[in-house]
N, C-alpha and C positions, 0 to 999 in steps of 0.2 A: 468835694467840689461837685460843681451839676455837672460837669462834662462829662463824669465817668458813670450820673446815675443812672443811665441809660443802658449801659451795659451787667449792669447788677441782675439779676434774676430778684423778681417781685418776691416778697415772703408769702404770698396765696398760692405760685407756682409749688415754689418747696414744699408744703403741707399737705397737697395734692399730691403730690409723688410718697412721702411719707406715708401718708394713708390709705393711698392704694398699693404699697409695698405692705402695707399691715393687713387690710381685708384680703391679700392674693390676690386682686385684681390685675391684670396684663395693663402694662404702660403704654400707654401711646407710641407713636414714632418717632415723636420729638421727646418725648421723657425717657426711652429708652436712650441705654448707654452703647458706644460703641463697641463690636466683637472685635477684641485682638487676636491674633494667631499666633499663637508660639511656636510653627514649624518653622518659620526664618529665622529665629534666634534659634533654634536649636540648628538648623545648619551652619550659621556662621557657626558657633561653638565647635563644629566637629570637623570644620575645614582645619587642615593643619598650619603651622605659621610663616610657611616657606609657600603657600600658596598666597597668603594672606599678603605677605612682602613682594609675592611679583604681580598680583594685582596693583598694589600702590604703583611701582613702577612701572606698570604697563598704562597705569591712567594717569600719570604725569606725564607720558611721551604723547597721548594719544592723542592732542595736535599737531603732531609734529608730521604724522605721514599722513595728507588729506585722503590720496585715494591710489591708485595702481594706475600708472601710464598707461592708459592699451593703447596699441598699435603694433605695426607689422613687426618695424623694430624691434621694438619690447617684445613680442613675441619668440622673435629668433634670437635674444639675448638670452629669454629665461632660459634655452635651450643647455647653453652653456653657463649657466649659472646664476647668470646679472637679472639681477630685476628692477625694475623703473618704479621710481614712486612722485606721483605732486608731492613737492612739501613747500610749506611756507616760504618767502623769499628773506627770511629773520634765519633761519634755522640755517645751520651751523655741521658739518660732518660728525663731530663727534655727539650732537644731539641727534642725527639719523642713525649714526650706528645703534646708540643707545635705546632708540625707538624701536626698531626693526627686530635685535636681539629680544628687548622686553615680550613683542607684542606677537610674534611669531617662534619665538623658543628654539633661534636658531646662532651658530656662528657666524658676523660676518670678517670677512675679510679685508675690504675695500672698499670706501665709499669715494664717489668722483658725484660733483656739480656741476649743473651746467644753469646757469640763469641768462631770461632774453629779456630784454626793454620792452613797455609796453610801446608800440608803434603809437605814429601819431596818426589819425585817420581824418577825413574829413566825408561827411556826407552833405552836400548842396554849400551850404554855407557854415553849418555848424561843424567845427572842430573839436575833438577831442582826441582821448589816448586811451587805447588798451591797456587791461592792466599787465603790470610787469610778472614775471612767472619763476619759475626756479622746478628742477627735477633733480633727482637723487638716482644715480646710477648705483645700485647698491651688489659685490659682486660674494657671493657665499662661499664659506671655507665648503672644502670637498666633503662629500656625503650628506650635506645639509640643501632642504631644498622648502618652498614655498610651494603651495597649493593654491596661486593669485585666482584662479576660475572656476572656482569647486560650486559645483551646482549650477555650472550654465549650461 
């Protein structure tokens, strides 16, 4: 078909690369090939399969916690244990515990929701609505703890 002879490589291109691979001549930029690296397949290979399996599960959850609540609150919650998280207003407690556990390598305890309606606002005459929100009160079995501020 003509629509694909477009994408063909001319047969004058090929011949050229052929016979400048025969006299040792250096290929151009576009006639060279790309360099692979095989350090990344040889680390996946040597990661073991139990790490291999809580990445899956840590990247299926990792919509589910947008970002870390800050605020005063949350602040003096972490103290005692709980930690705030945005998450989606879809999501579900037992899809936040499952997140949380995955993505932090911790036990929790108890999770509590709290979701607000987006208000409806008006600026002059234009009307609209904020959007609607959802937080995740997430509270940690004892000895287990998050590092939500590491590096600030």
């Amino acid at each position: 078909m003509a629509l694909f002879d477009r994408f063909k490589k001319p047969k004058a291109a090929t011949k050229s690369i052929q016979k400048a691979a025969v006299q040792g001549a250096p290929l151009s930029r576009k006639e060279q090939k790309p360099k692979t690296e095989a350090a990344p397949a040889k680390l996946a290979a040597e990661r073991s399969e139990e790490t291999k399996a809580a990445d899956i599960v840590s990247a299926r959850y990792a919509g589910i916690l947008l970002k870390p609540h800050v605020s005063e609150k949350a602040a003096m919650l972490a103290d005692q244990g709980v930690y705030v998280f945005d998450v989606p207003v879809s999501a579900n407690k037992v899809e936040i515990r499952k997140a949380v556990e995955s993505v932090y390598r911790v036990d929790v305890s108890i999770v509590r929701t709290q979701r607000g309606a987006g208000k409806r606002v008006a600026r002059g005459r234009i009307a609209g609505q904020r959007n609607a929100w959802k937080k995740a009160l997430v509270k940690l079995k004892k000895g287990h703890t998050i590092n939500l501020v590491e590096g600030v």
